[in-house]
Structure formats: structure tokens, C-alpha cells
N, C-alpha and C positions, 0 to 999 in steps of 0.2 A: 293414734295421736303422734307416735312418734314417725311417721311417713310421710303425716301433714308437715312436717318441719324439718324433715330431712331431704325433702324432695328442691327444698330454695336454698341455693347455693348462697345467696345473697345476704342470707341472713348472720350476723357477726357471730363470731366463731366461740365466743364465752357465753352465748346465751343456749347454741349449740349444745354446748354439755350441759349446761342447766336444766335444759328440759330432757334432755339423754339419761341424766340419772335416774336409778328406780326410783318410784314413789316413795312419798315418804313413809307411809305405811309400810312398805317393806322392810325400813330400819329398826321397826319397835315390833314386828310382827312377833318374832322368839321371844316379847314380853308376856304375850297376852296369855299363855296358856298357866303358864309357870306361879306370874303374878296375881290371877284372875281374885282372887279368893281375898285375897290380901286388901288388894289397891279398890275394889269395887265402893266401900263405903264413902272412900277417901275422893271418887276420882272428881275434878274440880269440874265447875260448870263452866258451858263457854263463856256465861256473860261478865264473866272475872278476869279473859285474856286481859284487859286494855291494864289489869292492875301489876303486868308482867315489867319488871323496870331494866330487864337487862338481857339479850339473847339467851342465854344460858337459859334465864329462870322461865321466859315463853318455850322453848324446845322440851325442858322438860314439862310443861302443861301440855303441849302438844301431842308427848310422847304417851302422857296419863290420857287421853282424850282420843286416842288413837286404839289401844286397847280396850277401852270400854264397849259395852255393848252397844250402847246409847251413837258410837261414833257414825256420824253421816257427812262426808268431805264435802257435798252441795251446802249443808247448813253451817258450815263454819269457815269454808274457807274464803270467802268476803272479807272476816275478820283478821283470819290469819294470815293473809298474801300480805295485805297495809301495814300488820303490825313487824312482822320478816323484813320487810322494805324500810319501814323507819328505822332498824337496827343493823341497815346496809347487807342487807342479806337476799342479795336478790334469786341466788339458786335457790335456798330454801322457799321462796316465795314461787318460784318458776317450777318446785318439784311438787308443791300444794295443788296449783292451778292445774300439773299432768295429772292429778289423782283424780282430779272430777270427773264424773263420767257423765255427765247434763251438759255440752258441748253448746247449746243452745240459751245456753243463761246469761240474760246482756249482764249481771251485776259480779261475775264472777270475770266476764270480760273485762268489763270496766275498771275491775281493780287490778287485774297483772298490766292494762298497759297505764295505768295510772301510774304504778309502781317503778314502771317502767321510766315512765316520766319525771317521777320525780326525783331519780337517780340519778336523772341527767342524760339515759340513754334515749338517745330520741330517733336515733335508728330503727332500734327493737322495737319501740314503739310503736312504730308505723306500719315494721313488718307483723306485727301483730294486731294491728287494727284492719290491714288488707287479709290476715288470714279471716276474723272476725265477719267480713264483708263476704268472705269466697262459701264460708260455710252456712250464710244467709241469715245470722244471726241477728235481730230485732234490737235495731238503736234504744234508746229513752232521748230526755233531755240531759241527759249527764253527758251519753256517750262525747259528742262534742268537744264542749266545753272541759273533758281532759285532755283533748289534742292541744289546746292552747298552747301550754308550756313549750307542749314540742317543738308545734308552730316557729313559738319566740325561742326557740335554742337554734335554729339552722341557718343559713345565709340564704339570703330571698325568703325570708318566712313569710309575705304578703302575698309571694304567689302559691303558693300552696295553702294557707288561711283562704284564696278565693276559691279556690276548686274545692277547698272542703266545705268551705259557703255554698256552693253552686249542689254541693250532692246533698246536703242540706237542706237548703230548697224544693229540693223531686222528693225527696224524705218530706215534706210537706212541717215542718220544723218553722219556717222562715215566720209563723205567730207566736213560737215558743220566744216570750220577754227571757228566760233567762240565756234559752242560745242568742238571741239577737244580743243582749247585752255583752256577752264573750265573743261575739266576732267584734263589736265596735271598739275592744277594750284591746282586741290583739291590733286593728287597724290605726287604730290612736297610738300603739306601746313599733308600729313601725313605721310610724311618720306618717299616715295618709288618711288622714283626718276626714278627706274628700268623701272616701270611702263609707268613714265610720258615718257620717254627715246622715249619707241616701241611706244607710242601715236606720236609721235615729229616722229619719224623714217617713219609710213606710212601714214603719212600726204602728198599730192601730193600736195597740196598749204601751203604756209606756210606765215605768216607774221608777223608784230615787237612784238606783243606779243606773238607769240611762240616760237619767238626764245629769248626774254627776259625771259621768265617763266621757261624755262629748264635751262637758265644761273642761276636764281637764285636758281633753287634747286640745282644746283653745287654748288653754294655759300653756301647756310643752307645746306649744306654736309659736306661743308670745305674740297671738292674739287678743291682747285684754281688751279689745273693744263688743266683739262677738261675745267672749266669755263675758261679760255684763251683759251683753243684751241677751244673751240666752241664759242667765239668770233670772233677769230679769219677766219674762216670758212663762219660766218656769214659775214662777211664785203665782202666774194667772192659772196654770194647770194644778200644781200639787205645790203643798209648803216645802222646802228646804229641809233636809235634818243636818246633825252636827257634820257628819259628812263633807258632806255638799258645800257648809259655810266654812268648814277646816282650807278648803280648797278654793275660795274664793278669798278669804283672810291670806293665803299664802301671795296670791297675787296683789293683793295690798302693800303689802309688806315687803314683794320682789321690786313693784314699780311704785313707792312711797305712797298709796292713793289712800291717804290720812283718813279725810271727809267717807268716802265708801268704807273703811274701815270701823270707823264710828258706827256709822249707820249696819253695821252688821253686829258690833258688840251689841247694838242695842235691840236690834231683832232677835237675839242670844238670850237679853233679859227677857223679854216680852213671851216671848215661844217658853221659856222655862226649863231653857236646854240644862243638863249639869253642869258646870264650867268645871272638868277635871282632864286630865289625860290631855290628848293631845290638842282641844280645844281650847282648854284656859293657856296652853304654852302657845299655841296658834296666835291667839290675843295679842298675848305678850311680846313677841316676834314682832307682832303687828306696831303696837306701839313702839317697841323699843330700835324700828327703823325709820318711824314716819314719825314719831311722836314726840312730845316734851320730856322733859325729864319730871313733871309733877305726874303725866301720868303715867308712864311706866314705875314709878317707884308706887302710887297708890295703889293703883291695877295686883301689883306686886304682892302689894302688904296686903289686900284683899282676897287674896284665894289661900283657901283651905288647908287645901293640902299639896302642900310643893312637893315637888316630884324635883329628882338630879337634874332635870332638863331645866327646869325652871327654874332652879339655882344659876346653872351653866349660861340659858339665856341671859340672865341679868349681869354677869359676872364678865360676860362678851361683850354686853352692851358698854359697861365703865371702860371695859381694856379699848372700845372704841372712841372713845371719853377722852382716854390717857390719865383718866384719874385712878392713878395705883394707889391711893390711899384707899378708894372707895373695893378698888378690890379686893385690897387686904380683911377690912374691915366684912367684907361681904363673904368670903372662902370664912376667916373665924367663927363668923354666926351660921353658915350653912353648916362644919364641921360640930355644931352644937345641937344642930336638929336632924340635919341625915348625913348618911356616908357617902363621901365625894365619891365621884368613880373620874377615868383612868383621864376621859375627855375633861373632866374638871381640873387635877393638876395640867394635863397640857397646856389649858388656858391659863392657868393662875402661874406656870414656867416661864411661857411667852411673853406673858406680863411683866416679870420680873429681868427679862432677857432683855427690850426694848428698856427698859428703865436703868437696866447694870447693876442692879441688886444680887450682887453673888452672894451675900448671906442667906437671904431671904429662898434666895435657889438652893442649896447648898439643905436648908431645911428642908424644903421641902422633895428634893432628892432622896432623904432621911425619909419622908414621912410615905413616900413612894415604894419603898424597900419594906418597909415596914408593913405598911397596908397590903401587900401582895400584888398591888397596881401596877409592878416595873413590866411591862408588855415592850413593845418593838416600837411603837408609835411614841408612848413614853418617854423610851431610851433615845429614839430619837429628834426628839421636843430640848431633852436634857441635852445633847450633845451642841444642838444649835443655840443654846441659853449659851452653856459655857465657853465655845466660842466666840458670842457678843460680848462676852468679859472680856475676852481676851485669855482665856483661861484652855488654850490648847493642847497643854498634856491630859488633862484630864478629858480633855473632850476626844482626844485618839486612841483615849484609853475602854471610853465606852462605846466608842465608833469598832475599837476592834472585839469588843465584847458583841454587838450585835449579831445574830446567827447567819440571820436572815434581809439584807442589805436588798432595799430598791430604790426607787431613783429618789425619793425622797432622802432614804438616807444618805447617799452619794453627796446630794445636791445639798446637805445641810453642811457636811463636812469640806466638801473642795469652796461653799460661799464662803467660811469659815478662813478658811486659809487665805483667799483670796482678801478678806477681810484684814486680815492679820496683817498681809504683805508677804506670805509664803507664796510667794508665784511658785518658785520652784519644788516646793511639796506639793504644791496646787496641779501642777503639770502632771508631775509621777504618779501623783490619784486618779487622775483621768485615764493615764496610762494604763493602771489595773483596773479602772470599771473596764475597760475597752476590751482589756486581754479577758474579763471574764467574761458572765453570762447575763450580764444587766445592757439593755437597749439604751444609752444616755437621752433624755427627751430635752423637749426645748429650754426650760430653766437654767438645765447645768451649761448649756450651749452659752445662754444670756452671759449666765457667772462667768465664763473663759473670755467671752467677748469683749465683756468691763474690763477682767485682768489686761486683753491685751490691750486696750485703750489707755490704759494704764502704763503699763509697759510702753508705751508708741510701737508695739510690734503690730507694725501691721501687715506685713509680708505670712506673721501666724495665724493673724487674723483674716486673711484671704482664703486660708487654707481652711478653714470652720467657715467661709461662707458660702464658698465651694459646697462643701461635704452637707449644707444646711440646704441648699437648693436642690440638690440632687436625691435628696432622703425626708426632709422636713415639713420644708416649708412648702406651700401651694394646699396643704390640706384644708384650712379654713382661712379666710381673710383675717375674719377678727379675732381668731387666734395663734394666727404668723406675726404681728401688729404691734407690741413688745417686743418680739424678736428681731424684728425689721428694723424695727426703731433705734435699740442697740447697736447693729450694724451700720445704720444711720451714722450715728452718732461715733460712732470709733472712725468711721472714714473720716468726717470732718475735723476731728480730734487730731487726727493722727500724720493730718496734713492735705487730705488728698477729699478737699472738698468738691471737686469735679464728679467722683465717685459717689459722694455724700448722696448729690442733686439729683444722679441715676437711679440712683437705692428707692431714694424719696417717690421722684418720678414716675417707679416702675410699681408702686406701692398702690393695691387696690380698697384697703379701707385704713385711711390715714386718720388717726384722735386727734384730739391738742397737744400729746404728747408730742406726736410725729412733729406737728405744725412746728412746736414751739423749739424742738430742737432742733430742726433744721433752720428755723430765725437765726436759732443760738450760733449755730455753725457760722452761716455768713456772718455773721456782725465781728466772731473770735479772725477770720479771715480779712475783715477791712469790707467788706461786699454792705453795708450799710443801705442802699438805695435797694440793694435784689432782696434784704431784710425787711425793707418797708412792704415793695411788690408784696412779698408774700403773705405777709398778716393783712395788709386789702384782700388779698386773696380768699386765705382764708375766712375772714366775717363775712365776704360775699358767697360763701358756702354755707352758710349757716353754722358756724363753730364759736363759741362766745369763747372771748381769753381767759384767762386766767391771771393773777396776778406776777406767774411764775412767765407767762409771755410779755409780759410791760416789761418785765426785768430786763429778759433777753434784749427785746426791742430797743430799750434804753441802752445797753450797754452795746448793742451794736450801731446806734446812733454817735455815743460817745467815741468808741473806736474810729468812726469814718470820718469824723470831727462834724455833722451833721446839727448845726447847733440847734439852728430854727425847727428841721423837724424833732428833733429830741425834745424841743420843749414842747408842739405841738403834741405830742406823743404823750407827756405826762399831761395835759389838759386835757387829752383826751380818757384820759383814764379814770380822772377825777368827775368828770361834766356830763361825758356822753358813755360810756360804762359805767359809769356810779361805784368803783373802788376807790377804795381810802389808800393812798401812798402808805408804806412802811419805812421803818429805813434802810432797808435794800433799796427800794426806790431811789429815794433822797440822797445815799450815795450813789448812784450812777448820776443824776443831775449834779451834783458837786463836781465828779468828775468829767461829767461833758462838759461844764462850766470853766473848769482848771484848764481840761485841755484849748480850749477856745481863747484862754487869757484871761476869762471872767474871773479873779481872782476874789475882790469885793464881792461880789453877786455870789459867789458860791459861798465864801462866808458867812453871807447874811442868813444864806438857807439851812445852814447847820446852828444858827444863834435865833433864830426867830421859828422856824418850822420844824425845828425837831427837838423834843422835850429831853431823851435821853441817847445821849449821841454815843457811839463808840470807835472805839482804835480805828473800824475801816472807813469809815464814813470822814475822820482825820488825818488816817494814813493818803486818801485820796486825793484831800485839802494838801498836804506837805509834797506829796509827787507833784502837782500840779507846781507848787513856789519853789520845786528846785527846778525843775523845766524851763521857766520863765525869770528864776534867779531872781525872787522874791525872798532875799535872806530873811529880815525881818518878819514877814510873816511863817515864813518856814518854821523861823526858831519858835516861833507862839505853837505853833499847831505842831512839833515835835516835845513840848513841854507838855501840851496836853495828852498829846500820847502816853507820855511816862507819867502824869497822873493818874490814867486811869489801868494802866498795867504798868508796874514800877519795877516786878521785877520779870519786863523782856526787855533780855539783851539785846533783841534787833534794834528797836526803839530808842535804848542807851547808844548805841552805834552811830545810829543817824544824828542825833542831837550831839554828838562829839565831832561828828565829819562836819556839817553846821558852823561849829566853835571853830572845828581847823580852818576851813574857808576864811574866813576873818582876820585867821592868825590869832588866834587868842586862847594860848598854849594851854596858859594859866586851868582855865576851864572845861580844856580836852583832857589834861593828865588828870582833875577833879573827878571824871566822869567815868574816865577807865579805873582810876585807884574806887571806885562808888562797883563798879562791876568786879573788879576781881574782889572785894573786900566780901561782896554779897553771893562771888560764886557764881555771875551772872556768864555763862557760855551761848553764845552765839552759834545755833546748832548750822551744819556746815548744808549749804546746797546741795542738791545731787539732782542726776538726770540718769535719764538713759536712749538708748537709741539703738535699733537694728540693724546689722550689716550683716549680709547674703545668710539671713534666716537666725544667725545668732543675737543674744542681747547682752552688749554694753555698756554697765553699769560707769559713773564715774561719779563722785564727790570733790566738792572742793577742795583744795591744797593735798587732793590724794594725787602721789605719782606711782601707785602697786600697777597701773595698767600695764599688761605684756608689752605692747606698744607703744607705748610713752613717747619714746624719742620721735618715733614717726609724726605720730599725732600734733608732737609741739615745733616740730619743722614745717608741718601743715597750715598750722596758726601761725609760724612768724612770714612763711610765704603768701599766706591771704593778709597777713598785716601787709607787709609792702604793698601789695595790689593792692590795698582800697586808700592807701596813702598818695597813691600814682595817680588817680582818679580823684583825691582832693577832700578822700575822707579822712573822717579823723574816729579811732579809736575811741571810744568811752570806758574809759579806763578805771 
């Protein structure tokens, strides 16, 4: 034996010694003679290996079993190579299978490369299944069907699944249902469905898992037309089991097909399946994506015995709701009947993250620590809660406690910062993912991208889009598509919508999101007419808007002073879309109406068509009457401001600049003595801007800039120039 495996250079160098070492017999040989007398009453039977809980306590059975008289390594070592292997012991395993001397035994073969398999080595594997073939050793139906794994561990595993299909075959195997079922499941598990198809096609017997295993590669195709009809077809050969319908429910519930989903709960009752485990959570899934809210809550209160999933399912479906009461109320009552686990507080943190419930977090951080539930995914669930707060010491406090940091954690902590307004902390973090040994994927890219959109860096932003073409992106369409979109949108943002239109242009699977931000773009640019193009465009591709594209649409009609089609635009939304206007809406027509002059007409739309108006929808009313030097109405619609927020100081400002215009002192000193009595500060503008890669912060009535003097000789030389040309200042 040991010539057979020394003779192939190829074979990896740790399995080398594993089968190099003496038998394991040899190790307890010096027992046998000494103990014989003693241990014979005692010595254990093999059929009690499986009750061995720990290497140690199998080696010593092994070792009692080896000394006995009774010991015969053909009848036991089946049992002993899989149980050495489960307890990652694969020499031990590899020194059992040298000891055999029946070379010819396929079940003593099938379990060292089984073992071998399921270690993960899939090298050895192979090199042990071609010794198996050299020394003419007799397949079964197993032999096969444990190369699987291996198969699916290596690159290209479809070309080597077919040559082992093809020797398969001369092996005269190709009627064996359960090998035909394990090639169709390795062909389905690497994309080539085609394959599995013709395997399923000359199959003369066929049964529940072969006709479940081509359904699901219809499914991982995102096929669901086929995968119905080859259910369907199936129900004329053989019934369904819960299987088959867990796998057809998933598809319900991936692509909302309510009606089919029905009609399977109800096949469910009819058949008399159990509804437990992963079928009544199947359901559930099912309704609680397609369905009402009466059935998933009945559905709910109807099964037996809830399982954590089934809690976690419902508790997902509210946080999809946004009803955090209902979540609370639901995490209490599941804590009354089973013990959450770790994905449950993650959902019930989330929960409370989006909402700013820091108390509520803060408990159940407590109740995390407590329960022994604090794991990695936990810690960081918890770090991106307390960020949402705004609660950043603490959340850099359990960012540095994490051990074991990947892109998720990364990406929770620098959106965090980003969130905050920590550009500059936000930058140094990316610096240390980068300097260490975390790949940054495309999320954190997105977060840097907002930041610099934010910032108007967009000279930083070139350089992440650079480095995102060259490394990133091109891998999947509709998952570059978010990312692209981003990049979109910081070009246009940031000034340089020439660039935007390239982005867009060069863009191979463009959403609504694309569509509607690149509206956005031109309309914030004046490009009003190239914003219409495009949303014709777009419905001529088949993309239905959204409410979030009328907006844009509107507000870039506004901008280009587009009056007629801006209105055409909201009758289109109302008549031939069938959206209800908001008041987002309503304020953009206010202000496309202001800026055109329609000072009456816009009025009328904020006192007639909108039930509960606010600050912006007024603020846009009042731009419009100072533009057009409509004091009188200005003052009304600056009054109304400070009714419905009384104490903002902006709003106090403008209704006192108003008074000044008039000269009506009397009511300007009223106004400012009503502000300072209240404490009311008028928070200071700020901008920023990029020059040769750095960024330029500045605040209003702030002069700490290094450059100051420069700056403000820049401004009074562009003052003169646009005086020479006949402009005038707005001062």
C-alpha cells in the first residue's frame, strides 16, 4: 500500500504522511498482551462507536477494539474513517483505511474519499478515487454521488461532473435514479440547467427528487414560467411532497404570485401535509410578501408550534410595515414563548435604529450581553443602530471591540460617520481598511461616493471612479446599477453634468432610479426640455415612474420656467398614471407657478388643494412675492411661516427684512427683540468647495480662512466686473 501512494508525486504532501504512518494497530499493539485478561469483559462493541462525543473518547474505543480478539479492520473500518473525519481527524482516518488489507472493498473506498470530501479536500479526493479505478475496484451507486461535493469545490466543476457523467455511463449507471439525480443537482448547483434538463429527459424512472431538482434549477434561473409548468406536468406523473411545494412557495413569495400561492397552501391542506418546520415558515414568507395583513397575522396565529424563524418571519414582515409598535409588541410576546436568537435581536436593533429609539436599543444591547447572543453580526447590527442615533462614541467603541472586522463591519461604521458629517474620520477609516487586509466592496465605494457628493469633491471623486472601473465594476450589470447611479448623481451634483450624461449613457441595465436621477440632474442644471426627452424616453422603454420622477420632472420644469409643460406634467400624473399628487408635488407647482408670476394661481393651490400645508410649500409661495416684489403677499405667506414654526429664526429674519423694505422700524426691532428674548439664532450658511484635490470649508461671517484676504479681493474684483457689464449685486 504504501508504494501505491508513494509512487504519485502529485499527491498533496499532508495526506503523504497520513497514510505513511504505521497502522493504527501498531499504536496499541504493546496493549494487547499485558491488558488481555483485564479489558476482555469490558471491551466495547462496535455498534456503540456512533455514541463516541469527542476524539479522545472514539481513540480510546478504538484502542479497546483493536486489542480484542474479536478485532477485524474490514468490519469496522466503514464506521471508523466517517466518525475520525467528523472530528477533523483525517490521518487518523487515512491510518484506519492503510490497515485494511481487502483492497477491493468499494465501502471501505467510499468512505476515505468521502472523508476526504467532506473536509474540503477535494484534491485527495480525486487522487483517491483514480487509485480506486487503477486497482479495478467495483463502483455501487454511492461511489458517484460522493464526488459531488468535490465536483462543486473546484473551478470548472461542470467539466469534470461530465467526464465523470460520461464514465458513468460505460459503468452502465446512467438508469441508476439516484446517480442521475446527483449529476442533475451538481449541473443545476453550476448554472447549466441545459444539462440537467437532457439528464431529467432520458431518465425512464424518475422520482420526488428529480422532479424537485430541475424545478429548482428553474427557480436559480429565475425561470418561473417553466418552473410552473414543470410542476405542473409533475402533478400528472407523481404527487408533490412538502419538498417540492417548500420550493415552489419560495418562488411565490420571491416573485409575489399570491393567487399560486393560495392554491399551494391549499394543496398543503388537502394532501395533509404537516405544516411545521420549514413549510408552515415557507407559507408564511409566502403571505407575508404577497399577502394582506389579515392573512399573515391569521396564518400566524394558526400554526402550532412557532419555531424562531417564524417569530423572525413576522417580526421582518412589521419592520417592513414600519410599524415599530407592532414590533415591539411582537419581540415581548415571542420572549414569553421561545428564546430569541441572535438574527432576532438583529431585526428588533434595526428596528429600533431606523426609528432612533436609543433607549429601546440600549435595552436590548443589555439583553444581548446577557443572553450570550453578543456574536460579530450582533456587534455589528449594534454599531450601525448607534450610529443612526448619532451616538458615535459608543459605536467606535464596539467597532474597536470587534475581532474580526469585514466589509460589512467597515461599511456600517465609515456610513456612520459619513452620516454624522465625519468626512474626515470617514476618510482615515477607509485609509486603515485599505492599509489592511479587508477587499472594500461596492457599498463602502457607494458611502465615499455620497460623502463626496456631499463635499462637491469631485476631483476625489474621479479618483474612486477610476479605481471602481478598473477593479469593480463590469462584473454584473444589475449589480454595478446602484453603483453607477451614485457616480451618476455626484457628477451632476457636483457641477459637471456633461459627465453625468456619459455615466448614464454608458450604463448597460439602467432602473428608475438611474432614469429618475439623471431627470434630477438636468432639471438642478436649467436643462428642462433634455428632462422631458428623457422621461418620454424612458415610458417608451417600458419603465412606469414613480412618484419620486414627477417630482424631479416638476421641479425641473420649474427651474427652466417651463410653465405649460409643468402643468401638462402634473395632469399627467394625475389622469394618465393614476398618482394622487402629495405635497411635494404641490409644492413644485406653487413654485413653477411663482416663478412664471402666477402669484394668485399659486395661492389658490395651496388654499384649495392642499388640506395640510407646510413651511416649504410657503417658503416657495414667499420666494416667488419677493422676486416679483409682491410685499403684501409676501408679508401674509411669511406670517404663515412663523405660524406654523415660530420658533425658526430663518422665518423670524425674512418677516423682519419684509418690515425693513417698507421702512417700518417700529415692527423690525418687535421682531428681532421676539428673537433674541426667545433665544431664536439663525444657524450660519456654510459651503464647501475643492481646490487642486483639497477641501475648503467656509461659514458665514467666518474670516479663520488661511486665505482670507485673497479670497475677498477676488470678490471685490468679480464685484467690479459684473458692475462693468451692468449687473448688479444681490446683496
Amino acid at each position: 500500500m504504501r508504494s501505491l501512494f508513494s509512487s504519485l508525486s502529485s499527491y498533496p504532501s499532508f495526506l503523504h504522511s497520513s497514510l505513511r504512518k504505521p497502522p493504527f494497530a501498531l499504536h496499541a499493539h504493546h496493549l494487547k498482551s499485558y491488558h488481555h485478561h483485564l479489558l476482555t469483559p469490558l471491551f466495547p462493541s462496535s455498534s456503540v462507536l456512533h455514541l463516541c462525543e469527542d476524539l479522545q473518547t472514539l481513540k480510546k474505543f478504538h484502542a479497546s477494539l483493536i486489542i480484542s480478539n474479536c478485532y477485524k479492520p474490514i468490519s469496522i473500518a466503514s464506521k471508523l474513517i466517517p466518525l475520525y473525519a467528523q472530528f477533523d481527524d483525517l490521518n487518523s482516518a487515512s491510518s484506519v483505511f492503510e490497515a485494511v488489507q481487502e483492497f477491493s472493498n468499494t465501502l471501505i473506498w467510499n468512505s476515505i474519499i468521502k472523508a476526504h470530501v467532506d473536509s474540503g479536500s477535494s484534491d485527495s479526493a480525486f487522487f483517491l478515487y483514480r487509485q480506486m479505478r487503477k486497482m479495478g475496484v467495483e463502483h455501487d451507486s454511492f461511489t458517484f454521488p460522493i464526488l459531488k461535493k468535490a465536483i462543486l469545490l473546484i473551478p470548472n466543476g461542470v467539466l469534470v461532473g461530465r467526464m465523470i457523467h460520461c464514465l458513468a455511463t460505460k459503468m452502465g449507471f446512467q438508469s441508476d435514479v439516484y446517480f442521475c439525480n446527483t449529476m442533475m443537482d451538481v449541473y443545476v448547483k453550476c448554472g447549466c440547467i441545459g444539462y440537467a434538463c437532457r439528464v431529467f429527459d432520458e431518465m425512464s424512472e424518475r422520482d420526488l427528487v428529480s422532479w424537485t431538482t430541475v424545478i429548482s434549477g428553474y427557480v436559480y434561473e429565475r425561470n418561473v414560467t417553466d418552473a410552473f409548468e414543470l410542476f405542473r406536468e409533475m402533478r400528472l406523473e407523481l404527487e408533490p411532497g412538502p419538498v417540492t411545494v417548500v420550493v415552489m412557495l419560495q418562488v411565490c413569495c420571491s416573485y409575489r404570485r399570491l393567487v399560486e400561492g393560495r392554491q399551494l397552501h391549499s394543496y398543503v391542506m388537502k394532501r395533509g401535509f404537516p405544516i411545521t418546520g420549514s413549510l408552515q415558515n415557507s407559507i408564511l414568507k409566502m403571505y407575508s410578501n404577497a399577502g394582506s395583513i389579515n392573512e399573515v397575522e391569521i396564518f400566524f396565529s394558526e400554526i402550532e408550534r412557532r419555531d424562531v424563524v417564524s417569530w423572525n418571519i413576522l417580526i421582518s414582515w412589521y419592520i417592513s410595515r414600519k410599524d415599530i409598535m407592532e414590533v415591539d409588541k411582537c419581540f415581548n410576546k415571542m420572549q414569553g414563548e421561545i428564546r430569541p436568537s441572535s438574527e432576532t435581536l438583529t431585526l428588533v436593533i434595526s428596528a429600533s435604529g431606523k426609528n432612533g429609539d436609543l433607549f429601546q436599543g440600549k435595552r436590548l444591547h443589555g439583553v444581548a450581553i446577557k443572553s450570550g447572543l453578543y456574536d460579530n453580526v450582533l456587534q455589528t447590527s449594534l454599531l450601525d443602530f448607534y450610529a443612526k442615533c448619532g451616538d458615535m462614541e459608543v459605536a467606535a467603541q464596539i467597532f474597536g471591540e470587534i475581532p474580526f472586522k469585514n466589509n460589512i463591519t467597515w461599511s456600517a461604521m465609515i456610513s456612520g460617520l459619513i452620516d454624522g458629517g465625519h468626512f474626515e474620520d470617514a476618510i482615515e477609516l477607509f485609509r486603515q481598511m485599505r492599509n489592511g487586509s479587508t477587499e472594500p466592496m461596492a457599498e463602502i465605494f457607494k458611502s465615499l461616493v455620497v460623502m463626496y457628493t456631499h463635499m462637491g469633491a469631485l476631483k476625489l471623486g474621479k479618483g474612486i471612479h477610476a479605481y471602481l472601473i478598473k477593479n469593480l465594476l463590469s462584473n454584473s450589470p444589475e449589480e454595478d446599477t446602484p453603483l453607477e447611479t451614485s457616480i451618476l448623481n455626484m457628477y451632476a451634483r457636483s457641477g459637471s453634468i456633461s459627465y453625468a450624461r456619459i455615466c448614464f449613457d454608458r450604463m448597460v441595465n439602467r432602473d428608475l432610479v438611474t432614469w429618475t436621477s439623471m431627470i434630477e440632474g438636468c432639471g438642478a442644471h436649467g436643462l428642462g426640455f433634455e428632462a422631458l426627452q428623457l422621461f418620454h424616453q424612458m415610458v417608451e422603454e417600458g419603465i412606469e415612474p414613480n412618484s419620486v420622477t414627477f417630482l424631479s420632472l416638476l421641479s425641473a420644469c420649474s427651474h427652466s420656467g417651463l410653465l405649460s409643460e409643468g402643468c401638462g406634467v402634473f395632469y399627467a400624473m394625475k389622469w394618465r398614471f393614476g398618482m394622487e399628487p402629495d405635497l411635494n408635488h404641490y409644492t413644485c407647482v406653487v413654485d413653477l407657478l411663482g416663478r412664471s408670476g402666477k402669484l394668485k394661481e399659486a395661492l389658490a393651490i395651496i388654499l384649495k388643494l392642499v388640506a395640510f400645508s407646510d413651511g416649504r410649500i410657503w417658503g416657495a409661495l414667499f420666494a416667488a412675492c419677493k422676486v416679483h416684489g409682491n410685499q403684501k403677499l409676501g408679508e401674509y405667506a411669511a406670517k404663515r411661516l412663523l405660524d406654523l414654526e415660530p420658533s425658526n429664526a430663518g422665518y423670524c429674519t425674512l418677516l423682519s427684512n419684509i418690515q425693513a423694505v417698507d421702512e417700518r422700524w417700529d415692527e423690525v426691532e418687535e421682531a428681532r427683540r421676539r428673537m433674541k428674548d426667545n433665544d431664536l439664532m439663525k444657524k450660519p450658511g456654510w459651503s464647501c468647495v475643492e481646490a487642486n484635490g483639497l477641501i475648503h470649508g467656509f461659514v458665514s461671517c467666518d474670516r479663520l480662512h488661511p486665505q482670507i484676504v485673497e479670497i475677498y479681493e477676488t470678490v471685490d474684483v468679480l464685484s467690479r466686473k459684473m458692475h462693468e457689464v451692468g449687473c448688479k449685486l444681490n446683496s
